[in-house]
PAZAZA-134063 format. One record per residue (C-alpha): residue in one letter; x, y, z. Coordinates in steps of 0.5 Angstrom, whole numbers, padded with zeros to 4 digits, always signed. Layout:
aXYZ ...
//
This chain:
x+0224+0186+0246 x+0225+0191+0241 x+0231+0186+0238 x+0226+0180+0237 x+0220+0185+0234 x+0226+0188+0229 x+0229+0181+0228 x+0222+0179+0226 x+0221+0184+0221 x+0228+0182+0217 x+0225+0174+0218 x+0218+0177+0215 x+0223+0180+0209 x+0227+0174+0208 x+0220+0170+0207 x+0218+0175+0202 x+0223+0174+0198 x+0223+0166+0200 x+0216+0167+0196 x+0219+0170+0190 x+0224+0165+0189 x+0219+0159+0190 x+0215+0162+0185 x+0221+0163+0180 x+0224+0155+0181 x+0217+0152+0180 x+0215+0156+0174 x+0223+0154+0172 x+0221+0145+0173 x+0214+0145+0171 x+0215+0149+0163 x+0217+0144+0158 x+0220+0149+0154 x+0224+0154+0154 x+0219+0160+0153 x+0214+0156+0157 x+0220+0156+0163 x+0221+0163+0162 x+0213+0165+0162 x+0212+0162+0168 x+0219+0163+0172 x+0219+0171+0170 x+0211+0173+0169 x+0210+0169+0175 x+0213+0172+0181 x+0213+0178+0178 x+0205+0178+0178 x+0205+0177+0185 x+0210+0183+0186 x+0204+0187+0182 x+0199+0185+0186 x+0203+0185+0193 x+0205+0192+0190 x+0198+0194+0189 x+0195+0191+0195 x+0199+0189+0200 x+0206+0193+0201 x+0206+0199+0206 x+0206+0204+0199 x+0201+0201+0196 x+0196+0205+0192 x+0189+0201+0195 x+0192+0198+0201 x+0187+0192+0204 x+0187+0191+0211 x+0184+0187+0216 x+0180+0181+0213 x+0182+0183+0206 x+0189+0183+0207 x+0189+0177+0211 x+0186+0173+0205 x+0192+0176+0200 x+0197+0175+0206 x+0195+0168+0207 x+0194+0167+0199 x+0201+0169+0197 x+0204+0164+0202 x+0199+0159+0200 x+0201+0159+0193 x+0209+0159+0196 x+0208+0154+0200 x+0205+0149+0195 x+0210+0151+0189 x+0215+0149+0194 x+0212+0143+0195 x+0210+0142+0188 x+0218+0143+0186 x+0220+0137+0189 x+0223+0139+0197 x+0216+0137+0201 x+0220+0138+0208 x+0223+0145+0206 x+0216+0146+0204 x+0212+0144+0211 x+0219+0148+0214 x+0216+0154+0211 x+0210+0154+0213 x+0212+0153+0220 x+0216+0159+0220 x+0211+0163+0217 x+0206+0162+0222 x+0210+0164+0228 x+0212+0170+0223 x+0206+0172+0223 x+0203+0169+0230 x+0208+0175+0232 x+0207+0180+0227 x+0200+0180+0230 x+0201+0178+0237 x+0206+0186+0236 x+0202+0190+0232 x+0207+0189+0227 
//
């Protein structure tokens, strides 16, 4: 049981970075210019990174919890969810998605 509950923490870290790599490849196709792509595909994500930083990590300095953190979590995966979907690959989107929701159906589920 310990080797699925630490395998699920490495599929929450892989889908973390999953997030930040959509938001990196959306803001790189819907910017005209390049200036455009280089605001949106960097000043993006690391928006995010500053928020989940700030609010969400372990470490964060005002660290949310219940309700609040739900909304941030449920936000940021919402947000890479339709900028999968936007881009282009509406399957990996839905696939995302799923996996995201068992991901944190045993997040929960584990006291993770």
């Amino acid at each position: 049981m310990d080797l699925l509950k630490h395998l699920n923490i490495g599929i929450r870290f892989l889908l973390e970075i999953i997030v930040l790599l959509a938001f990196v490849n959306w803001g790189f196709t819907i910017g005209k210019s390049l200036i455009m792509k280089l605001l949106v595909g960097l000043g993006f994500p690391l928006f995010i990174i500053f928020i989940w930083g700030m609010f969400g990590s372990p470490a964060a300095p005002h660290q949310l919890s219940g309700i609040y953190r739900l909304i941030l979590e449920v936000s940021i995966y919402a947000l890479a969810f339709m900028a999968i979907y936007f881009s282009g690959h509406s399957r990996l989107a839905w696939l995302f998605l799923c996996v995201v929701l068992i991901n944190t159906s045993f997040m929960h589920v584990w006291k993770q």
